[in-house]
LUMMILUM-442505 format. One record per atom (N, C-alpha, C): residue in one letter; z, x negated, y; atom name; residue number from 0. Coordinates in pm, whole numbers, plus 50000, padded with zeros to 5 digits. Layout:
<nodes>
  resn     pz     px     py  name  resi
     A      Z      X      Y    CA   NUM
...
</nodes>
This chain:
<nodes>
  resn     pz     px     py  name  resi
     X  48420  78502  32606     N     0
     X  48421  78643  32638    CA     0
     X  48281  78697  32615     C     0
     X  48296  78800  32515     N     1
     X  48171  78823  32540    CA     1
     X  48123  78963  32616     C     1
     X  47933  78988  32649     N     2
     X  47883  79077  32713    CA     2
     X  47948  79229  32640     C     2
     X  47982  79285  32783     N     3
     X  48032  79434  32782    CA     3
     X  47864  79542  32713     C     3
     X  47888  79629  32621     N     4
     X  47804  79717  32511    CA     4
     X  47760  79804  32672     C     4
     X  47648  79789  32673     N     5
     X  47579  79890  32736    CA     5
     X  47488  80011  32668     C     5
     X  47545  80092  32655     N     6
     X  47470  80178  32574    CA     6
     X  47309  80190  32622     C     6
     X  47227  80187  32500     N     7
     X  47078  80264  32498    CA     7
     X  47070  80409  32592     C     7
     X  46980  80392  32701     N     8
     X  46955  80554  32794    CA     8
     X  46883  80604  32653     C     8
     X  46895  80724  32722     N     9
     X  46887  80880  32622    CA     9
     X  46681  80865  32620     C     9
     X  46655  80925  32504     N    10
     X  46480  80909  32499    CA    10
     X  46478  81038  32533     C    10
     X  46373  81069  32626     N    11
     X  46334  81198  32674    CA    11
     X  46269  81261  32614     C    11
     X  46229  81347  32562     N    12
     X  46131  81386  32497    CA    12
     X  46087  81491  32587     C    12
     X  45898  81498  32641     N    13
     X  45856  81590  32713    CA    13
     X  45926  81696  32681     C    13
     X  45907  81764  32711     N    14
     X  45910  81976  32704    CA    14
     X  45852  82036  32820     C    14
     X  45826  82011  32911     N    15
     X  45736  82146  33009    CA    15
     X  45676  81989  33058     C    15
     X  45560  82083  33161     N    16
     X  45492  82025  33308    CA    16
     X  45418  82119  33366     C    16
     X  45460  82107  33497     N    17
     X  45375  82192  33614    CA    17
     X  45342  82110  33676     C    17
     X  45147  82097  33682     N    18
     X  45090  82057  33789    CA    18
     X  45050  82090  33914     C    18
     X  45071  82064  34034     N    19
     X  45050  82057  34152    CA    19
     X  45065  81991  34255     C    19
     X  45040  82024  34409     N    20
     X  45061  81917  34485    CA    20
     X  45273  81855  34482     C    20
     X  45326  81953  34446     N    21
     X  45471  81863  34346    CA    21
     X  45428  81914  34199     C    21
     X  45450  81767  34105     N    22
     X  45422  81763  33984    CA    22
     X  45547  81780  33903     C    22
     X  45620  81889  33822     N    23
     X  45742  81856  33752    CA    23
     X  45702  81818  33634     C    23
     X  45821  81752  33555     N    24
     X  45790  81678  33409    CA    24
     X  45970  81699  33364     C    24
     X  45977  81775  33283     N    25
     X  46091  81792  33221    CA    25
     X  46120  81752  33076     C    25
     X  46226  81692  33063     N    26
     X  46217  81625  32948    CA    26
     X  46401  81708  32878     C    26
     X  46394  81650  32742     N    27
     X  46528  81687  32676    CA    27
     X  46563  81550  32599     C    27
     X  46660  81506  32557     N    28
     X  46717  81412  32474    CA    28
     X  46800  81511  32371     C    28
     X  46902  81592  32441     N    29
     X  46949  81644  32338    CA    29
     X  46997  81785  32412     C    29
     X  47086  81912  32338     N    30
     X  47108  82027  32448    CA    30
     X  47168  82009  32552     C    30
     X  47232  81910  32553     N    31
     X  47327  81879  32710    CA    31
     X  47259  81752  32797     C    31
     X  47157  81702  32757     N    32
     X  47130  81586  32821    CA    32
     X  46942  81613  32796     C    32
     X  46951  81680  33007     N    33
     X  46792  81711  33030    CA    33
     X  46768  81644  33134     C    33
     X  46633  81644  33191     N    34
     X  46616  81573  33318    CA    34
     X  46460  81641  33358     C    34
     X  46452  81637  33465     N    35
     X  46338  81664  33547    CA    35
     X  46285  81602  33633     C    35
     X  46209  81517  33653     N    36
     X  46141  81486  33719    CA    36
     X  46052  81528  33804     C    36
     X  46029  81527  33945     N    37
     X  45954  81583  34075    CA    37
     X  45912  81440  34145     C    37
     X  45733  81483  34113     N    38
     X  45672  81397  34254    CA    38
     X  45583  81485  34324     C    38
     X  45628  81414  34457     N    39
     X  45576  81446  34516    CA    39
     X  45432  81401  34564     C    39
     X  45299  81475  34486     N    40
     X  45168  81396  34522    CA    40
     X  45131  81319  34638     C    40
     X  45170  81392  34794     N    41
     X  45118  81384  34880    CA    41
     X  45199  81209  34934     C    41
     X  45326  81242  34912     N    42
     X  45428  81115  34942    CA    42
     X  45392  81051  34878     C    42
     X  45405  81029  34735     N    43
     X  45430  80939  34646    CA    43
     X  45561  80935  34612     C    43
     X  45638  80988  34633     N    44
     X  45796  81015  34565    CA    44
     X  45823  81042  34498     C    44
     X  45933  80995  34348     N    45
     X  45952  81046  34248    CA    45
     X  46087  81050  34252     C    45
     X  46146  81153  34238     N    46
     X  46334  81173  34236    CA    46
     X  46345  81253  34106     C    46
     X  46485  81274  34100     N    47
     X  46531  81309  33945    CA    47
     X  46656  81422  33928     C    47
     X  46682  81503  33871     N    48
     X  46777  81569  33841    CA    48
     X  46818  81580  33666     C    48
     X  46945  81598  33696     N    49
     X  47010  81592  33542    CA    49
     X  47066  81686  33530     C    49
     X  47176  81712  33461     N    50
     X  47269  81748  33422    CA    50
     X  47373  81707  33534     C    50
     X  47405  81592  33544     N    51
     X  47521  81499  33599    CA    51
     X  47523  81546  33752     C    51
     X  47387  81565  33798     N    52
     X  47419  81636  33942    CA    52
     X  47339  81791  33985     C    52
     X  47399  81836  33787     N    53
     X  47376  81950  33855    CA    53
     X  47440  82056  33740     C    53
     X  47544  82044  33762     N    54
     X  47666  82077  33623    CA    54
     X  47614  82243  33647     C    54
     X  47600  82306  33712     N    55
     X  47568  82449  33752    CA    55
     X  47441  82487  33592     C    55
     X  47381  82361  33569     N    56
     X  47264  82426  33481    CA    56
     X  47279  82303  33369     C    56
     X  47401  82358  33255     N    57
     X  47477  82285  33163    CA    57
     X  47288  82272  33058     C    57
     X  47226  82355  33078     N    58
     X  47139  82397  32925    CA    58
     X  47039  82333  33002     C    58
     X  46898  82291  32922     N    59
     X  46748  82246  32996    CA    59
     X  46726  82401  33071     C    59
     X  46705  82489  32962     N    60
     X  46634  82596  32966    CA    60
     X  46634  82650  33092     C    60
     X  46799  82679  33143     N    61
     X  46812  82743  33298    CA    61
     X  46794  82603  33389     C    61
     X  46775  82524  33316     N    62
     X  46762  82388  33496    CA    62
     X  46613  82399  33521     C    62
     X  46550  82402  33381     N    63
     X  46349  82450  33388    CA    63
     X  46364  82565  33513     C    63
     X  46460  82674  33416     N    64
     X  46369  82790  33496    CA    64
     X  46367  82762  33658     C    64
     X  46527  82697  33708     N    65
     X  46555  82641  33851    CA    65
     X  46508  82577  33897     C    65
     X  46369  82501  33851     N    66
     X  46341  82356  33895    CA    66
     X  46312  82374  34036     C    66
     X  46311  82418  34062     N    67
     X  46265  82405  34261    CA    67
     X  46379  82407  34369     C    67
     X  46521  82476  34287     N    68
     X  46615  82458  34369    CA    68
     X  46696  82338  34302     C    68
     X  46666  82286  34177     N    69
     X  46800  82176  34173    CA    69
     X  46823  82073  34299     C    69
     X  46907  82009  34264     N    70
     X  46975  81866  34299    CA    70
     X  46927  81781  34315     C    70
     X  46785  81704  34290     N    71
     X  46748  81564  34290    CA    71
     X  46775  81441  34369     C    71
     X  46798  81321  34270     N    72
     X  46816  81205  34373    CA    72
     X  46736  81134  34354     C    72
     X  46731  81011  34411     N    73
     X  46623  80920  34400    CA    73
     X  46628  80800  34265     C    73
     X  46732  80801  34203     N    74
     X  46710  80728  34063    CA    74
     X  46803  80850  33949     C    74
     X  46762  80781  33843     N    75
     X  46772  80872  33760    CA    75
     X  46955  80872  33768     C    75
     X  47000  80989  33711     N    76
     X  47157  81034  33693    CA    76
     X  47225  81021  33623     C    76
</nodes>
């Protein structure tokens, strides 16, 4: 029997960053598949939002402009 095909994760490619005491880092793979990243300086916490938990913002463009209210969890989506 052989090993079940795990697909290759998506390559991010930067597109924005806002620095501050929370740092975002938004990335694109393709128009439907974005992600954002939030740490938090002071914690040390890094959580994640996608697409996947956050169907409300199908495009990067409107999940950028939202970044402070999305969804984030603690591993990627």
């Amino acid at each position: 029997m052989g090993a079940a095909y795990v697909p290759p994760a998506p390559q991010y490619l930067l597109n924005n960053f806002e620095n501050g005491t929370i740092l975002y880092v938004g990335g694109i793979a393709d128009i439907k598949a974005w992600r954002v990243q939030r740490f938090n300086q002071t914690t040390g916490v890094m959580d994640y939002a996608t697409v996947l938990n956050n169907p409300g913002y199908p495009l990067y463009a409107d999940a950028w402009t939202n970044r402070l209210t999305l969804t984030y969890g603690q591993s990627p989506t």
